[in-house]
N, C-alpha and C positions, 0 to 999 in steps of 0.2 A: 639206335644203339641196342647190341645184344651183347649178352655178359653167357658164358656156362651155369651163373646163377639164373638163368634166364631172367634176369635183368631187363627191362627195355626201358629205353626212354621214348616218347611220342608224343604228335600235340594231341593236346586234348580237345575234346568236342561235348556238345549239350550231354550227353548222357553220361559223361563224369562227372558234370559239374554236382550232382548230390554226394557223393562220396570225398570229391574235393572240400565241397565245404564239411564235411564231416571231419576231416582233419584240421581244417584250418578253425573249428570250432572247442578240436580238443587241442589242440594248440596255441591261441592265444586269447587271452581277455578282454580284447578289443575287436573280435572277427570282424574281417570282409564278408558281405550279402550275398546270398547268392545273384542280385544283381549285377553286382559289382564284378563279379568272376565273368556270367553272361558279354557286361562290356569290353571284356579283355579280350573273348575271346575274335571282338570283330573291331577290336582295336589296331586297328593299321601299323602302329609301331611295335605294339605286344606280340611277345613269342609266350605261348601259353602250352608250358610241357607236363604232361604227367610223368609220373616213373610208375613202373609194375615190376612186382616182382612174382613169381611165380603166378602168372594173371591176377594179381589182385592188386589193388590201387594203394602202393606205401606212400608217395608222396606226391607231389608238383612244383615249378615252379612259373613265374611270370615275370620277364623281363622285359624292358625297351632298349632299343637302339638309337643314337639318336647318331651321325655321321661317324666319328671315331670313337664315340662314349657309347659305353651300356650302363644300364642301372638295374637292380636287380629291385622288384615291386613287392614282390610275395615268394617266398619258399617256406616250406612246410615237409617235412616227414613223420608220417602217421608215428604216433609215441609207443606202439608196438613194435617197430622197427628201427627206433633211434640209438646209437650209438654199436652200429651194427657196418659202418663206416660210407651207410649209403648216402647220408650225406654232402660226403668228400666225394664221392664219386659224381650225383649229380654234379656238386660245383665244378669240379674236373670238365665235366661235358658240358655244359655253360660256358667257362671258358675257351676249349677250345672252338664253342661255335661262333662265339663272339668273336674271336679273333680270325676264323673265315668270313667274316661278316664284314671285317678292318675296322673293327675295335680294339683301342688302344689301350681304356682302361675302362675301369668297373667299379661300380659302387653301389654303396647300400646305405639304409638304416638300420643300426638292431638297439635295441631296450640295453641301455645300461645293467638293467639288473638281470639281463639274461644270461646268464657264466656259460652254460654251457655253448652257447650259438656261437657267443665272443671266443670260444676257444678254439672250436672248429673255423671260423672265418680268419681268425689268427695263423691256425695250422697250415691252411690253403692260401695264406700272403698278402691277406686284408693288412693295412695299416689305419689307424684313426688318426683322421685329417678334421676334428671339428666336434661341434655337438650341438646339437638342438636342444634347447631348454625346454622342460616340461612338452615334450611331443607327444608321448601317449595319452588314453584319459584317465589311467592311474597317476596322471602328473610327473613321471619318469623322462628322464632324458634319453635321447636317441642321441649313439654314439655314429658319426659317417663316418664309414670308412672307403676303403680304396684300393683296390689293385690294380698295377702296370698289367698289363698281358701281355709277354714277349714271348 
């Protein structure tokens, strides 16, 4: 995907993965390793995307498919670039690949005490179906949620 903002989305490969974990280091308290990323990327059911924006690395994400379900594993946008609606846009292109894919619906975890993720997940048609007790290892609950993809 190409935007006039020169936007792209693509998958990523070994040479992003230091930059990816560099966001995904200043974005959550509990990072994924850069092992962890490596295994995604040769993970059979993992789609592992970056976003760029003027060539430079604002975010990613990594999801699975599993026949009619996606799940969303990891998304991240660099905190430079947040609430700048590129967010909404990745998740926009997310959904519609999933649903070329014959995903029906979509789901996630995010941190109860995250407000602002919950709001944009909310914006784009997330519903909360559930909650995991004490999921993070701040002892925080993970709220699941869910979207139809029609």
């Amino acid at each position: 995907m190409e935007t006039e903002d020169r936007i792209r989305i693509k998958p990523a490969d070994e040479r992003d993965l230091h930059e990816v974990s560099e966001i995904e280091n200043a974005s959550f308290n509990s990072p994924w390793t850069l092992d962890f990323f490596k295994h995604e990327l040769y993970n059979p059911v993992s789609f592992f995307y970056i976003l760029k924006i003027q060539d430079k690395l604002a975010g990613y994400v990594i999801f699975w498919i599993f026949d009619d379900e996606a799940h969303i594993a990891n998304i991240a946008i660099h905190p430079d670039n947040r609430k700048m609606g590129y967010g909404e846009q990745l998740l926009n292109w997310i959904f519609d690949f999933c649903r070329k894919k014959g995903a029906m619906t979509i789901s996630l975890e995010v941190s109860e005490i995250n407000e602002a993720a919950r709001q944009l997940y909310s914006k784009t048609g997330f519903k909360s179906v559930g909650r995991r007790a004490k999921y993070y290892e701040d002892r925080s609950d993970a709220l699941i949620l869910t979207k139809i993809l029609e």
